[in-house]
C-alpha positions in Angstrom: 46.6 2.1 -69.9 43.8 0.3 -71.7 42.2 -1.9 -69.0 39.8 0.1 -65.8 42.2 0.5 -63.2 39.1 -0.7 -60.7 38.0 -3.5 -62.2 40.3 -4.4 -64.9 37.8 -4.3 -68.3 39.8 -3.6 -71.3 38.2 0.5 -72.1 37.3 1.5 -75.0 38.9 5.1 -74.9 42.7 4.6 -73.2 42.4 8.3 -72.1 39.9 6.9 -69.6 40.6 5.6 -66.1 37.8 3.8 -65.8 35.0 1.4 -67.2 31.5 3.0 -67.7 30.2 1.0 -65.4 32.8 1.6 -62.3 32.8 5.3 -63.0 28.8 5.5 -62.7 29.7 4.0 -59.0 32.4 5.9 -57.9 29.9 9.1 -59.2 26.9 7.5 -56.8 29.6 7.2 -54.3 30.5 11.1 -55.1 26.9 12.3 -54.9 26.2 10.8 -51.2 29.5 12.1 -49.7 28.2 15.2 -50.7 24.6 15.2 -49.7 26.1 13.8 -46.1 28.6 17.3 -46.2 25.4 19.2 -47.1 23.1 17.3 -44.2 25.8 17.8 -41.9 26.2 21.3 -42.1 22.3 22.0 -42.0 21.9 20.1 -38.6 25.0 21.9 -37.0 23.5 25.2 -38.2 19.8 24.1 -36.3 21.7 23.0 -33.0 23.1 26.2 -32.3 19.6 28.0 -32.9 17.1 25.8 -30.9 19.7 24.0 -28.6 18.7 26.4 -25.6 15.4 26.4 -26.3 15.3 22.7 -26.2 17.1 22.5 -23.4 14.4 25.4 -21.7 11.9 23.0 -22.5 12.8 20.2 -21.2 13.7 21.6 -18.3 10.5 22.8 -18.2 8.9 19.4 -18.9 10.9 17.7 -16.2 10.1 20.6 -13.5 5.9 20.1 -14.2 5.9 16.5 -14.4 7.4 16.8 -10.8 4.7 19.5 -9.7 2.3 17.4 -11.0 3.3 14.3 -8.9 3.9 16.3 -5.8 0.6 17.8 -6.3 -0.8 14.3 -6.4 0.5 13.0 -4.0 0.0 15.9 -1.5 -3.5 16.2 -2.0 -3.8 12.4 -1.4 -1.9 12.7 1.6 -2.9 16.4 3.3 -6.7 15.8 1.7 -9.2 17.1 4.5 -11.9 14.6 2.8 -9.5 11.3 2.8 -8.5 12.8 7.1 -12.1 12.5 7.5 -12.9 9.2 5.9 -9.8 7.8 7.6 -11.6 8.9 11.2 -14.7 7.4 10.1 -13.5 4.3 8.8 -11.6 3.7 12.0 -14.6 4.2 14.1 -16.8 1.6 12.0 -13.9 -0.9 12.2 -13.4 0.2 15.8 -10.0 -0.3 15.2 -8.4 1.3 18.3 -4.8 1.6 16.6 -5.6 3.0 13.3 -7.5 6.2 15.2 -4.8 6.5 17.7 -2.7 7.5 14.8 -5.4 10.3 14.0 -6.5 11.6 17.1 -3.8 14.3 19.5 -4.7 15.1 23.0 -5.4 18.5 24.2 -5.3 18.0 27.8 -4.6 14.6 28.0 -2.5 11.7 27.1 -3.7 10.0 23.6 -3.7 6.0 25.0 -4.8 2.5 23.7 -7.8 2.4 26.1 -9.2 5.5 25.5 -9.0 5.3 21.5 -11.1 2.0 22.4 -13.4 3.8 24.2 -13.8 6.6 21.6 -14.5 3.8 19.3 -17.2 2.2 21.3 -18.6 5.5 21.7 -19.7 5.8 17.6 -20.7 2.4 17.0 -24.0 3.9 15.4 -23.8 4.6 12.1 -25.8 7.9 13.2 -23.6 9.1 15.4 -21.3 8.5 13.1 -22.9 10.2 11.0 -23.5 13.2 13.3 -19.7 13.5 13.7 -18.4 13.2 9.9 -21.0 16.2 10.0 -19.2 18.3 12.3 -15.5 17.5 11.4 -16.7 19.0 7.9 -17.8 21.7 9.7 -14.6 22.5 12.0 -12.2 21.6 8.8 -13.5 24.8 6.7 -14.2 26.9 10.3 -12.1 25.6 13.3 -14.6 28.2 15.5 -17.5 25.7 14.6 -19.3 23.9 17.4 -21.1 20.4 16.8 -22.5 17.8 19.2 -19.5 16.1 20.5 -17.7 19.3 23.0 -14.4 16.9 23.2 -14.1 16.4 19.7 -12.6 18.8 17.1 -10.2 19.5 14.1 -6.7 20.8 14.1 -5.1 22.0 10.9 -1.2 22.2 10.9 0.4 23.9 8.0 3.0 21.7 5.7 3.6 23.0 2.1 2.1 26.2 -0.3 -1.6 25.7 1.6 -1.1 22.5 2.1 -1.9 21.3 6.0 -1.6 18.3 8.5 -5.2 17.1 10.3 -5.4 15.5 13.4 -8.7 14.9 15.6 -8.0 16.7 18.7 -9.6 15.4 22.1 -10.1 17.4 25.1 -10.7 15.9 28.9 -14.3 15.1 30.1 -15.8 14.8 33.4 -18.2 13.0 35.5 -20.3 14.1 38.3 -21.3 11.0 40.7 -24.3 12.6 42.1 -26.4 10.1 44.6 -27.6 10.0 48.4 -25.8 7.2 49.4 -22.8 7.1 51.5 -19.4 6.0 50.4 -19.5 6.0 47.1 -17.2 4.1 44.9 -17.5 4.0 40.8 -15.4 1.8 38.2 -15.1 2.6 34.6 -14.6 -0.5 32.6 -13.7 -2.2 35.8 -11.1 0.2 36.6 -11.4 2.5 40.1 -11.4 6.1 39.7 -10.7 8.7 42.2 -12.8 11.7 42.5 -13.3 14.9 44.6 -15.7 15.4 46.9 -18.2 18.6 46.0 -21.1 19.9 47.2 -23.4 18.5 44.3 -21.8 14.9 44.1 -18.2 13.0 44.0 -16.3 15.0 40.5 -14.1 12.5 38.3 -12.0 14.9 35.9 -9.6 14.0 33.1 -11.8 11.4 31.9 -10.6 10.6 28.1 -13.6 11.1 26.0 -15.5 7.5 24.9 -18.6 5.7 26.1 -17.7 3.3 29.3 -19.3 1.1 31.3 -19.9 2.6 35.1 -20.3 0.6 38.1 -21.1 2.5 41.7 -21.5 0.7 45.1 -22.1 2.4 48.0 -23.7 2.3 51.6 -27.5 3.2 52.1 -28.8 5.4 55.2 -29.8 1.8 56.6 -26.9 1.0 56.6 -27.5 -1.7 53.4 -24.3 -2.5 50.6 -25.5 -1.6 47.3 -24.3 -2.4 43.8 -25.4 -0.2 41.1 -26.4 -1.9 37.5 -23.8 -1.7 35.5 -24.3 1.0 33.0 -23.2 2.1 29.2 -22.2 5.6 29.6 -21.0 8.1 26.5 -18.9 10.8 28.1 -18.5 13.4 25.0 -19.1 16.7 26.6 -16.0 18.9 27.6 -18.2 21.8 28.7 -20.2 20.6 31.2 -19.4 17.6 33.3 -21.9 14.4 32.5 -24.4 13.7 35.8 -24.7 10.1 36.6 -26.9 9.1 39.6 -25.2 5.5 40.1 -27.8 3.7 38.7 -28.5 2.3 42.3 -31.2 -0.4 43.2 -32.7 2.3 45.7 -35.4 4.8 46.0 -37.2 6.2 49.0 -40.8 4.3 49.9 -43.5 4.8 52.8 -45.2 2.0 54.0 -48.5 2.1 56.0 -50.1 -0.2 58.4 -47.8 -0.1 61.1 -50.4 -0.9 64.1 -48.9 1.4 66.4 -46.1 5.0 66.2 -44.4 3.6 68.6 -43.6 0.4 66.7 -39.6 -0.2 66.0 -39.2 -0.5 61.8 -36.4 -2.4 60.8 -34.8 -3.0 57.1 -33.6 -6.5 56.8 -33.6 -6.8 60.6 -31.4 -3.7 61.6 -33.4 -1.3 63.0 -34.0 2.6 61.6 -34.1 5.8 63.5 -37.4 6.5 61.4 -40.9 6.0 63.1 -44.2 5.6 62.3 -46.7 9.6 62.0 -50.4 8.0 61.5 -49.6 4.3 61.1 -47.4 5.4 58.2 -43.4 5.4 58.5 -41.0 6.9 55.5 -37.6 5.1 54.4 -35.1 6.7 52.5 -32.3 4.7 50.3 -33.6 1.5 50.6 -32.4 -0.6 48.7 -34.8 -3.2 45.8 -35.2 -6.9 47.6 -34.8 -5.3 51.2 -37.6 -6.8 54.1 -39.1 -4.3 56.0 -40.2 -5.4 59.5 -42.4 -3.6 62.5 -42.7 -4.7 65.5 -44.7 -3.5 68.1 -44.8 -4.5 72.0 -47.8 -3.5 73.6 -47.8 -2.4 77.7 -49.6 -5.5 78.6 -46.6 -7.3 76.4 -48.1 -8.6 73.3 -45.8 -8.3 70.8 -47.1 -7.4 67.5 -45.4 -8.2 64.0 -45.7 -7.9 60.2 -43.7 -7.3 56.9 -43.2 -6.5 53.5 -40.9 -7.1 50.7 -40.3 -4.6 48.3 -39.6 -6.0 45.4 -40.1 -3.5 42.6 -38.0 0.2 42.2 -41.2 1.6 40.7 -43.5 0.4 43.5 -42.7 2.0 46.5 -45.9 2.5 48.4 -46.4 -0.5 50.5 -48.4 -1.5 53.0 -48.0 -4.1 56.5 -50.5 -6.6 56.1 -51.7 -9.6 58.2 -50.1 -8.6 61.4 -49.4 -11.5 64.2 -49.9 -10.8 67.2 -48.3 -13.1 70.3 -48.0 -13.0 74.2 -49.6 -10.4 76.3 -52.1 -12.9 77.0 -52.7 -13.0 81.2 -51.8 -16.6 82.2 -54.7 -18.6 84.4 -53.6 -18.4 87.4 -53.0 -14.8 86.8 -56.5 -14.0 86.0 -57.4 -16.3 89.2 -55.4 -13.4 91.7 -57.1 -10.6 89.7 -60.7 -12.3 90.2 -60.0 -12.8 93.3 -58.6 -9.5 95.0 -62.0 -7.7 92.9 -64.5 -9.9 94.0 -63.8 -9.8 97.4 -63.5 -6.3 97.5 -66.7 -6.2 95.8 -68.1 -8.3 98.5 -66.6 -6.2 101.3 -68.2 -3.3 99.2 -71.7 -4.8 99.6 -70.8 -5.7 103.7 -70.4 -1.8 104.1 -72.3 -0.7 102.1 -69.7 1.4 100.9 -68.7 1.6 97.2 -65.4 3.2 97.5 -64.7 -0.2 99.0 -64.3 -1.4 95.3 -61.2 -2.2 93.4 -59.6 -3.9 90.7 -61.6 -2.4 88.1 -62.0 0.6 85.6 -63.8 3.9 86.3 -66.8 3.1 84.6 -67.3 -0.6 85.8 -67.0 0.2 89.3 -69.9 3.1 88.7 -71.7 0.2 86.9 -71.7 -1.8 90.5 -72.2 1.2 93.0 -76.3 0.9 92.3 -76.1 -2.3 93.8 -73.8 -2.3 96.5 -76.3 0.3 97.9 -79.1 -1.6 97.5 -81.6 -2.9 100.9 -81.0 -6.7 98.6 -77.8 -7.2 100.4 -78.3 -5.2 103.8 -79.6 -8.2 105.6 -76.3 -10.7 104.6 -72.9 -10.7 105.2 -70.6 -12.5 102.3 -67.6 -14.6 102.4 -65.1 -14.9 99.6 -64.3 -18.1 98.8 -62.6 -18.6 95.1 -61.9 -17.2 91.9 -61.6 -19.6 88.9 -61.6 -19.0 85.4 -61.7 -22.2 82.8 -58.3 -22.1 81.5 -59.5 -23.7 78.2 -61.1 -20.4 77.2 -59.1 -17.3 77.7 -60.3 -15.0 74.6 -57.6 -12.0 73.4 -58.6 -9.0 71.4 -56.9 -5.4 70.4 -58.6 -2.5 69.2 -57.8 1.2 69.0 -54.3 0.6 70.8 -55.9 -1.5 73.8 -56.5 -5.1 74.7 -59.5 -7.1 76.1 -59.0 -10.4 77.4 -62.1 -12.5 78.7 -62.9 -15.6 80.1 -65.2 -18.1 82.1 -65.6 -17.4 85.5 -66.7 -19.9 88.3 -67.0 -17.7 91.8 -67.6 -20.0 95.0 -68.3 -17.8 98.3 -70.9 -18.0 101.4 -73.4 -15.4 102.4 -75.0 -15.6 106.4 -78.0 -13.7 107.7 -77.3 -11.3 110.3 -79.7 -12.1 112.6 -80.2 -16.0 112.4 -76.0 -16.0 111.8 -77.5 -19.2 109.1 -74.4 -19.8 106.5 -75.5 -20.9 103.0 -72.6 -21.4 100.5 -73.4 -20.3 96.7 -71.9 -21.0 93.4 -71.7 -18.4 90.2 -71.2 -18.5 86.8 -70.4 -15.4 85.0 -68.0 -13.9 82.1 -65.5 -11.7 83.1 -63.7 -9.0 80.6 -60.5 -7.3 81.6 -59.3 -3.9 80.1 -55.2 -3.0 79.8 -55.6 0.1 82.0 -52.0 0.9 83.6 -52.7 -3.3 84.2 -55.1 -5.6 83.8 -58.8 -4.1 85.2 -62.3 -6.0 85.2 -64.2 -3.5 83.1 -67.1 -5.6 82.4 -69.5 -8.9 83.5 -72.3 -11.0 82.4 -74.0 -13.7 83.6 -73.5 -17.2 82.4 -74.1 -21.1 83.0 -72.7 -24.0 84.2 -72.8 -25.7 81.0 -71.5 -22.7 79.7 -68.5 -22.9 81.9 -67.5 -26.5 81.0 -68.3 -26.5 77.3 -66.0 -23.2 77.1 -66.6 -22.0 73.3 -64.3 -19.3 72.7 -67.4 -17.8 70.1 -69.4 -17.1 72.8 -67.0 -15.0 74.9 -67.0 -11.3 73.8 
């Protein structure tokens, strides 16, 4: 052949198959098959050296990539720092649901309310504060004691040191300790049920939070009281929390009761206490409560005062500006006493005889006897005729636990000689003063006018 069997050039040598131009080709095309062969063997011999190595190292690879991520996200999750923050964050919000979630009763069942009211319980930042401190505490030494008693950390183990924290809550108590009678306390509005001790009413499985506590109850008087609502923080599981009620009472003493044996009442019902010294003692009253005395005297004047109190803080008081009323001896009354004394007077002075006089004290009727005895009236006989005093003037006064009532007096009687039998009727004047003695005595006399008598001026009258 003389023409490239490839291409079809006429050749210049016939031995040749092909053209200097297709053979340069087919020996480029020669070259790569062979450095292919060559390349091909050199990776098959590395793959059966490294292959398991690679395959180690991946592995490898794979298995701490994986570590890495769970380590992440463990410590994100299990982290005693983030349990902490999460417990604080939830008390600043006061969002009740989010620290239900955290918190696990110890004694008690973990509810709505009583995450509320552990949320109301830290709305200061510093005892907020005081807490974060503690739960630091309790998460590196569960044995370590803070402020809070009810609160504390539980750690429950999850994975390789890894653990679970929850804020644990124990049960509180209240002690309702006050002097008044049927006691009754709300938390938040709601009734609670207690047990009756010797130191106070006991309220137990209280869930730990701050509350607001109402207590009514009955005073010794007898009084229904309502006690001022009041914020209380019940945190403590080791000793239970003392709360007096918060009662409008206290115990007072007022003075200026006029007599012991006055009746005291508080807002009109009266009290078993009485007055020592003018100066009676109240227990359990209650703030805005009248105290009244009242006092009825033998001769039956009726006295009366009273006193507010007004102020818990202010409990010494004192009756002022007493009334007194009745007891006064009418007129005509006075007109029989008058009577019956001055004619026994007179028959006194006819006998000469002064145990003949009556219807006066002790010390009056030794006041007269000098008189009776006297030769003055030994030549007359007297007559009683009438007793009048002015009704117009009738003066009452009280001191040291007795009264003294005077008036004007107008005596009419006659007065005869014994020998000469010679009648002459007489007029007197005088001011009479009567003493409560077991009853209304004369215990005193003066002389007086006419004019004296009509014009009636209660100043003048002792």
């Amino acid at each position: 052949m003389d023409t490239c069997k490839n291409c079809g050039k006429p050749l210049e040598n016939p031995d040749q198959e092909l053209c200097p131009a297709c053979r340069a080709v087919e020996n480029a095309k020669a070259r790569t098959r062979r450095e292919e062969k060559a390349g091909h063997a050199r990776r098959r011999r590395m793959n059966r050296t490294t292959r398991k190595m690679l395959i180690a190292v991946c592995v490898l690879a794979v298995v701490f990539t994986g570590l890495c991520v769970t380590a992440t996200v463990m410590y994100d999750k299990y982290n005693p720092d983030e349990f902490i923050a999460s417990v604080d964050a939830a008390l600043e919000a006061g969002d009740a649901r989010a620290l239900k979630n955290l918190l696990k009763g110890e004694d008690l069942t973990v509810s709505d309310e009583g995450a509320a009211a552990l949320c109301r319980a830290f709305t200061d930042a510093a005892q907020r504060e005081a807490l974060r401190g503690q739960l630091e505490d309790q998460v590196v030494d569960g044995g370590a004691q803070g402020a809070f008693p009810a609160l504390g950390v539980e750690k429950e183990s999850v994975f390789f040191g890894y653990s679970r924290y929850s804020l644990t809550v124990h049960s509180v108590r209240l002690l309702l300790s006050s002097p008044v009678q049927n006691l009754r306390l709300s938390l938040d509005g709601v009734p609670r049920t207690g047990e009756q001790t010797a130191d106070g009413i006991l309220y137990q499985n209280l869930f730990p939070g701050l509350y607001t506590c109402t207590v009514t109850g009955t005073t010794a008087a007898g009084q229904a009281v309502e006690g001022d609502a009041t914020d209380l923080a019940l945190l403590s599981s080791v000793e239970p929390t003392v709360f007096s009620g918060a009662l409008p009472i206290a115990d007072i003493t007022v003075s200026g009761c006029v007599n012991d044996g006055a009746v005291i009442t508080v807002d009109g019902a009266a009290v078993e206490q009485k007055p020592v010294n003018g100066v009676v003692t109240l227990p359990q009253v209650a703030v805005g409560s009248t105290i009244g005395m009242q006092y009825t005297a033998p001769w039956g004047a009726v006295t009366t005062a009273s006193v507010q109190f007004a102020d818990k803080t202010v409990t010494t008081l004192a009756f002022e500006n007493p009334v007194t009323e009745g007891g006064v001896p009418a007129a005509g009354e006075l007109n029989t006493l008058l009577t019956a004394h001055y004619a026994a007077y007179l028959d006194a002075l006819n006998n000469q005889d002064t145990a003949l006089i009556s219807g006066c004290t002790e010390e009056y009727k030794a006041a007269l006897a000098q008189g009776v005895v006297s030769d003055t009236h030994k030549a007359n006989l007297y007559v009683m005729g009438t007793a009048e005093c002015n009704p117009a003037a009738i003066k009452s006064t009280a001191a040291d636990g007795t009264a003294r009532v005077s008036c004007y007096v107008k005596l009419t009687y006659t007065h005869s000689d014994r020998e000469s039998h010679e009648e002459t009727p007489a007029t007197a004047y005088r001011v009479y003063t009567f003493t409560w003695a077991d009853g209304w005595k004369v215990s005193a006399s003066a002389d007086s006018t006419e004019e004296a008598y009509n014009t009636a001026s209660m100043d003048a009258l002792p």
